[in-house]
C-alpha positions as CSV (number, residue, x, y, z in Angstrom):
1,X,-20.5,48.4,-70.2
2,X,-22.7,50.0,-67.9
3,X,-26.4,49.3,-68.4
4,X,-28.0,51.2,-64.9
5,X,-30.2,53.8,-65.7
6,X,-29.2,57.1,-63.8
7,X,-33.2,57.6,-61.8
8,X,-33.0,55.4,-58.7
9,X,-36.5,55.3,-57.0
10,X,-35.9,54.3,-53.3
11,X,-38.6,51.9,-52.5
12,X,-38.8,52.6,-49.1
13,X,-42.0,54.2,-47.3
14,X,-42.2,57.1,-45.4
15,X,-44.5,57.0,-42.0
16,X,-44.3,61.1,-42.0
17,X,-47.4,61.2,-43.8
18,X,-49.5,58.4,-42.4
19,X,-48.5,60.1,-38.5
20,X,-49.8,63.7,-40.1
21,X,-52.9,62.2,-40.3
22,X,-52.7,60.2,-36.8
23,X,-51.7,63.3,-35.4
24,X,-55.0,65.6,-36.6
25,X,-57.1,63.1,-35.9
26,X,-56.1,62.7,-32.3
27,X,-56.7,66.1,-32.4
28,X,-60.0,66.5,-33.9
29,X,-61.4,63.9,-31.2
30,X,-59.8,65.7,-28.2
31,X,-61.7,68.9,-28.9
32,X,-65.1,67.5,-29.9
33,X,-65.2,65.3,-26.9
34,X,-65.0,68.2,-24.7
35,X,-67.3,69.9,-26.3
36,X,-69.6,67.3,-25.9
37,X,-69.3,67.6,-22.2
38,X,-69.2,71.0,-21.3
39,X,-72.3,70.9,-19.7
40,X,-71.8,68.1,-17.2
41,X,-70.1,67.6,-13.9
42,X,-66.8,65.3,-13.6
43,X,-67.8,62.7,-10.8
44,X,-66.8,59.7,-9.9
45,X,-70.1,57.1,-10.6
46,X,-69.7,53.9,-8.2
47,X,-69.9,50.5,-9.6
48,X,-72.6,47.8,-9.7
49,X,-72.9,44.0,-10.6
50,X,-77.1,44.0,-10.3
51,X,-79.0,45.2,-12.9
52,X,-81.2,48.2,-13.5
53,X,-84.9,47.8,-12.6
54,X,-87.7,49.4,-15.4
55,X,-90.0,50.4,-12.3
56,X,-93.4,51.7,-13.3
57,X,-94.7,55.0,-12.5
58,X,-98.1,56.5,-11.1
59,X,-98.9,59.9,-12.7
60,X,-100.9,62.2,-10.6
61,X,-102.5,64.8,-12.4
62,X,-103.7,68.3,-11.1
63,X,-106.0,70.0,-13.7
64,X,-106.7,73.6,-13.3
65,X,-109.8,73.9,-11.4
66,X,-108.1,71.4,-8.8
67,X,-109.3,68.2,-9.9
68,X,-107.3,65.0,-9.0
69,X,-106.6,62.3,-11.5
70,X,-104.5,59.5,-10.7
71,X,-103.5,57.6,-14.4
72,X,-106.8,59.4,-16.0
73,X,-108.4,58.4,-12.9
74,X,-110.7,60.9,-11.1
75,X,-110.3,60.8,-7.7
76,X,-112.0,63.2,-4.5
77,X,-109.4,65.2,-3.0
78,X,-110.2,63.2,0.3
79,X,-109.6,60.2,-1.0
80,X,-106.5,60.9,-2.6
81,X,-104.0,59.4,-0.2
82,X,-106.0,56.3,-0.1
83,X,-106.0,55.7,-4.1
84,X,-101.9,56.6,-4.4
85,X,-101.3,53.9,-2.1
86,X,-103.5,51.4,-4.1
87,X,-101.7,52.3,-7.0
88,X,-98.4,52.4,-6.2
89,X,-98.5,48.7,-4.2
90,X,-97.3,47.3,-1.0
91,X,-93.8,47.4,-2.2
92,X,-93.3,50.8,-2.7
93,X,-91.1,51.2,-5.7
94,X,-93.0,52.6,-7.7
95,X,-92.8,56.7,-9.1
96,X,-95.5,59.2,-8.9
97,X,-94.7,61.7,-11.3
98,X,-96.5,64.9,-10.2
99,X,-98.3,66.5,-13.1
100,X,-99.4,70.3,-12.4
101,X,-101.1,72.6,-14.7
102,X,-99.2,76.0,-14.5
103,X,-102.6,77.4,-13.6
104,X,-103.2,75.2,-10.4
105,X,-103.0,76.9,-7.0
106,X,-99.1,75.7,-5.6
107,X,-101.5,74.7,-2.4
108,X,-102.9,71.5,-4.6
109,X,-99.3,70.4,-5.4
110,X,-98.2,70.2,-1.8
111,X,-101.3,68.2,-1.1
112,X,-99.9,65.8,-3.4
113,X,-96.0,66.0,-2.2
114,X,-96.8,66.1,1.0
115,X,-98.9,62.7,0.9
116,X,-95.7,61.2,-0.6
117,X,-93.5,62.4,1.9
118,X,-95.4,60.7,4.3
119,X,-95.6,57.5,2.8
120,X,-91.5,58.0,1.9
121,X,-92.5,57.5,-1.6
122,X,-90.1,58.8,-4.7
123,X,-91.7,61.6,-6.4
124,X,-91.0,63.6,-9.9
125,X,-92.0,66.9,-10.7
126,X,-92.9,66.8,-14.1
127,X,-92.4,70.2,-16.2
128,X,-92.2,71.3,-20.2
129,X,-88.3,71.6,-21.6
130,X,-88.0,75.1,-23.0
C-alpha cells in the first residue's frame, strides 16, 4: 500500500529572485552616483601622510565709501600694508579673505591684492552664492 501523497513541494531555493533584486540595485546606485557628479572634473588627487592644517584667516573689508577694516578693525588706507602684516604674523600662513562691497570702486580692491601680492600672501575673493 502506497501511503505518498501525490503534491511533492521541492524544498530547494531559488537564487533568481534574490539576483533580480542584486541586479536593480546595482543599477539604481550606478546612475545616482553619476548624477551626483556631473558637475565635477575627473582628476587624479595625489596622496598625503601629514595632516590638514585649520589655518586662520584675516578678513579685510572694503565698505562702500572706501573705508578699510581689517577683522572690524578700522584702519587708514596708508597704513594698510603695515596692519595686514601684523595680522597675518611672521609665518605667513595665514588667509586674507578680501571682502568688497559691490559698490566699492575696483581701484580699492587692487590696493588690497596688490599689497598681498607683494608680500606673496594667499588671498580669497569673497562673493554671495546666487
Amino acid at each position: 500500500m502506497n501511503l505518498r501523497g501525490r503534491n511533492k513541494i521541492d524544498p530547494s531555493f531559488s537564487m533568481s529572485s534574490m539576483t533580480d533584486i542584486v541586479f536593480l540595485l546595482l543599477i539604481f546606485f550606478m546612475l545616482t552616483s553619476t548624477l551626483v557628479t556631473v558637475n565635477a572634473i575627473d582628476v587624479l588627487l595625489p596622496k598625503a601622510g601629514g595632516k590638514t592644517e585649520n589655518n586662520a584667516s584675516v578678513a579685510v573689508s572694503i565698505s562702500s565709501d572706501a573705508l578699510f577694516y581689517i577683522d572690524k578693525t578700522n584702519v587708514l588706507e596708508t597704513e594698510l600694508e603695515t596692519e595686514i602684516l601684523k595680522s597675518v604674523g611672521a609665518d605667513k600662513k595665514k588667509t586674507i579673505i578680501i571682502r568688497g562691497d559691490k559698490e566699492v570702486a575696483y581701484e580699492n580692491v587692487m590696493k588690497v591684492i596688490d599689497i598681498a601680492n607683494k608680500n606673496k600672501l594667499k588671498m580669497i575673493l569673497a562673493v554671495k552664492a546666487q
